[in-house]
N, C-alpha and C positions, 0 to 999 in steps of 0.2 A: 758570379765568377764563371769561366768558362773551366769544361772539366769535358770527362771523358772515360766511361768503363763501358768494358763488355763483358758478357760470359757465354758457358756455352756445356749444357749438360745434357749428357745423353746415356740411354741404355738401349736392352736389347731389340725395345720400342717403339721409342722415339725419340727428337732429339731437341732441345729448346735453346735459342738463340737470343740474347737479349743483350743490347746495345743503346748505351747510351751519350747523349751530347747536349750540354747544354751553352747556354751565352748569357751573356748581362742583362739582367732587368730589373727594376726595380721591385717588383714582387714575385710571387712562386706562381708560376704557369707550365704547369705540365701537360704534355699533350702523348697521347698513346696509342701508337699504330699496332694492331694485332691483328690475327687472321682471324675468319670467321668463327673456324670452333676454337677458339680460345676468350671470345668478345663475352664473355660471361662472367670472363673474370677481369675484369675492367677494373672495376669497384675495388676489388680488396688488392690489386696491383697499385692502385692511388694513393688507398691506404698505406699499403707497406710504404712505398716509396716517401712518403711525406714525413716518415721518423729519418729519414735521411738526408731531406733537402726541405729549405725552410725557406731560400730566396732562386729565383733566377729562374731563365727560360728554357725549360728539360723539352727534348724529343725523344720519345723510349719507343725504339724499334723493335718489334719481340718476334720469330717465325719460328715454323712450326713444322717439324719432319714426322712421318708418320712409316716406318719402317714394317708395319703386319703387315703380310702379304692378305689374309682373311678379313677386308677390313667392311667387309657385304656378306651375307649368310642367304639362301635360297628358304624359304617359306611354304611349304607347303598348305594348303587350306581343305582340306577332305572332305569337311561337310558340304563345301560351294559346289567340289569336284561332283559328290554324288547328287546333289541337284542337278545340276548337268546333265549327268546321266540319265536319272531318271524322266527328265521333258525328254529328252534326244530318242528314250524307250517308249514313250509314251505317244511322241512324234509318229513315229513309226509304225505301232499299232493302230494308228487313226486313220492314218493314209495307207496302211497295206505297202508301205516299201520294207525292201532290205534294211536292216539293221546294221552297217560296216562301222561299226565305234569303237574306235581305236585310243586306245593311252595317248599315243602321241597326237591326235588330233584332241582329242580331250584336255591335254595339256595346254593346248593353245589359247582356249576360252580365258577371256579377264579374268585375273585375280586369282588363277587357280594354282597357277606360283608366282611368288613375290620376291623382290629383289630388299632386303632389308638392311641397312647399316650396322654392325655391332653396338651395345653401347660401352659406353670405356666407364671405366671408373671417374668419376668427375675428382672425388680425394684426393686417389694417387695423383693426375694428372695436375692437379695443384698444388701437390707436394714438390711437383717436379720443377714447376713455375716459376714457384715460391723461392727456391735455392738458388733459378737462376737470375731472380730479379736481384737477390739478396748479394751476391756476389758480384754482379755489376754494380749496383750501386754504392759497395764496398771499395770496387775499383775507382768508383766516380769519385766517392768524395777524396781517396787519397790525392788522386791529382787535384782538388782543389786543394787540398792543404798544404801540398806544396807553391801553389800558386798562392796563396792566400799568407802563406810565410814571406812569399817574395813580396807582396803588395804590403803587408806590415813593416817588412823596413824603407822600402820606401817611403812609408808616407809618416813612419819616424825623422825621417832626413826632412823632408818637407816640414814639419811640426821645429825641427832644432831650427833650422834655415829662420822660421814663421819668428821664434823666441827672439834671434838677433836683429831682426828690425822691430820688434817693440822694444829692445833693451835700445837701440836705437831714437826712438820715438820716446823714449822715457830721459834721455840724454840731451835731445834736441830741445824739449819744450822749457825748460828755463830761460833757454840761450835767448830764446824767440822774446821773455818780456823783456830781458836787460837789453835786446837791440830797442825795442819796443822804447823803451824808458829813454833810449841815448835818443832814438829819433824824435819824439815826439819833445825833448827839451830843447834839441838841436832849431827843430821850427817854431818853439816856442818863442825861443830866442831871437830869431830871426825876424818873427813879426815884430816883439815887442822889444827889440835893439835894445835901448840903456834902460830900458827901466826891468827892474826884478822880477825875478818869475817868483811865484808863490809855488814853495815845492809843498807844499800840504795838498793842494790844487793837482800837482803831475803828480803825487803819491795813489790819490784817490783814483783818478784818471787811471794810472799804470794798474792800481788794483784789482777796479772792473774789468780791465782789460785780462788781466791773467784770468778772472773769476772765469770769466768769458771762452777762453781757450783752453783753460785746463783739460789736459786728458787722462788722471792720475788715475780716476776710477775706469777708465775704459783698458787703459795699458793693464792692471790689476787683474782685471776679469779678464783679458785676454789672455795672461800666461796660466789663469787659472783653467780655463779652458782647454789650451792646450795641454796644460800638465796632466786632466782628465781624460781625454783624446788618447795620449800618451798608455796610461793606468788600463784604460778599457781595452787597449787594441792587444794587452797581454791577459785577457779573462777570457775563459774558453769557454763562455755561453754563444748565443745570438746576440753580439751584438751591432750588428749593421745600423738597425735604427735608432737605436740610442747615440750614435756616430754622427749620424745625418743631423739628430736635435743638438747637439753639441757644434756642428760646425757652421748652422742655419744661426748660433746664438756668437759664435764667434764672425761671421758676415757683418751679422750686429750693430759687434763695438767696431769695426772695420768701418762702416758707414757714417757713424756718428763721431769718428775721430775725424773724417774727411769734410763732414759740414761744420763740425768746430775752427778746426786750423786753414788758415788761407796761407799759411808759411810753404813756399814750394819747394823743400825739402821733404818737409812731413809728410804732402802730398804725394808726391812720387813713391816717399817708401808705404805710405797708406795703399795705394796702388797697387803697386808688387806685390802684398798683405792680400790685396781681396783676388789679385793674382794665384797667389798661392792656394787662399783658401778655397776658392774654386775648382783648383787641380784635385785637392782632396777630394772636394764631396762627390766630384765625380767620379772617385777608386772608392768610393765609402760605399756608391750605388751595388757594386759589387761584393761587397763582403756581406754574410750572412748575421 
């Protein structure tokens, strides 16, 4: 389902920004944009995040404010400094010059001050992470749950809809062998004018004929289906795939009712049936 949280936690330090969006997919694909010194915590930001989203295509935005003014220290190296010095004295004694060795010229030589980074707490600064994934993601799934309420009833209206054309298709299929019985005595008749039809003969005939089109067990299983569809879409686990196999088993009997009956009633509403049931599994792909 498509959803949507942000948050946004900060102190005298710094400030953590985490934003998230996702869309429809069939499986959980998370993907996580972070800046550099944050990219350590990849891993346990995946983790966290996956107690809270089990299906669907996330993009997690995260950035990074860094508010210390101190955020490089100056390094001094003394023992390099007095190497230094020492050749520069030593220099000078060999060749007979002036000695002019100055701090600030000595300051200048490699490495003798260093430009150093602070380190930060890695903890704290995952503590702080930590709260703001936590909270967007808190934000996230609410908007899915309101969305996820609205896709539940609809796809209740489509399941009551689904029920009255099998209550339909459970009404129509007698009708089909008693035309079945008028017609086929009507041309019996027809060929064999005065002489008797042997009704043991068109009994037998109409029999296999019914055996033949029955769709009791397919109507059966189809409202059973539905009626589970129905059951699961009010249980507040994961159930998206369990959805998906329920509606893959209701395509099923939708199929096998449509190679059974050549009645062009039954047809049409079998139609509208695997009409419907399609609409679902497509709102199914999106529920967790």
């Amino acid at each position: 389902m498509t959803g949507f949280g942000r948050s946004e936690i900060s102190n005298d330090e710094r400030k953590i920004t985490v934003e998230m969006k996702s869309v429809n997919h069939r499986y959980c694909d998370i993907s996580i944009k972070l800046p550099k010194k944050l990219s350590l915590y990849e891993v346990s930001i995946r983790n966290l995040l996956k107690k809270y989203i089990s299906r669907g295509k996330v993009d997690v935005y995260v950035t990074y404010e860094d508010y210390t003014e101190n955020t490089v220290c100056v390094k001094y190296n003394p023992n390099l400094a007095k190497e230094y010095y020492e050749y520069l004295k030593q220099m000078g004694e060999e060749f007979g010059i002036e000695n002019d060795i100055r701090t600030t010229v000595l300051s200048r030589y490699p490495d003798v001050f260093t430009l150093e980074e602070q380190t930060i707490d890695e903890e704290k600064l995952w503590e702080l992470v930590e709260e703001a994934v936590k909270n967007a993601a808190e934000a996230f799934v609410e908007t899915r749950i309101v969305e996820g309420e609205n896709l539940k009833n609809d796809i209740k209206e489509k399941l009551n809809a689904m029920t009255s054309l099998v209550d339909y298709i459970e009404e129509r299929s007698p009708q089909i062998v008693s035309e079945y019985r008028s017609k086929l005595h009507a041309k019996v008749n027809e060929l064999l004018q005065d002489t008797n039809v042997d009704e043991s003969i068109l009994l037998t005939e109409v029999t296999v004929y019914a055996d033949k089109i029955c769709v009791d067990e397919e109507t059966v299983r189809l409202k059973s289906h539905i009626k589970n569809m129905i059951n699961t879409l009010d249980e507040s686990d994961n159930v998206g795939r369990k959805l998906d196999f329920i509606a893959q088993e209701m395509n099923r009997e939708a199929n096998t009712i449509l190679s059974k009956v050549s009645d062009i009633d039954i047809t049409n509403i079998a139609i509208n049936l695997k009409t419907e049931i399609e609409k679902v599994r497509e709102q199914i792909q999106n529920i967790e």
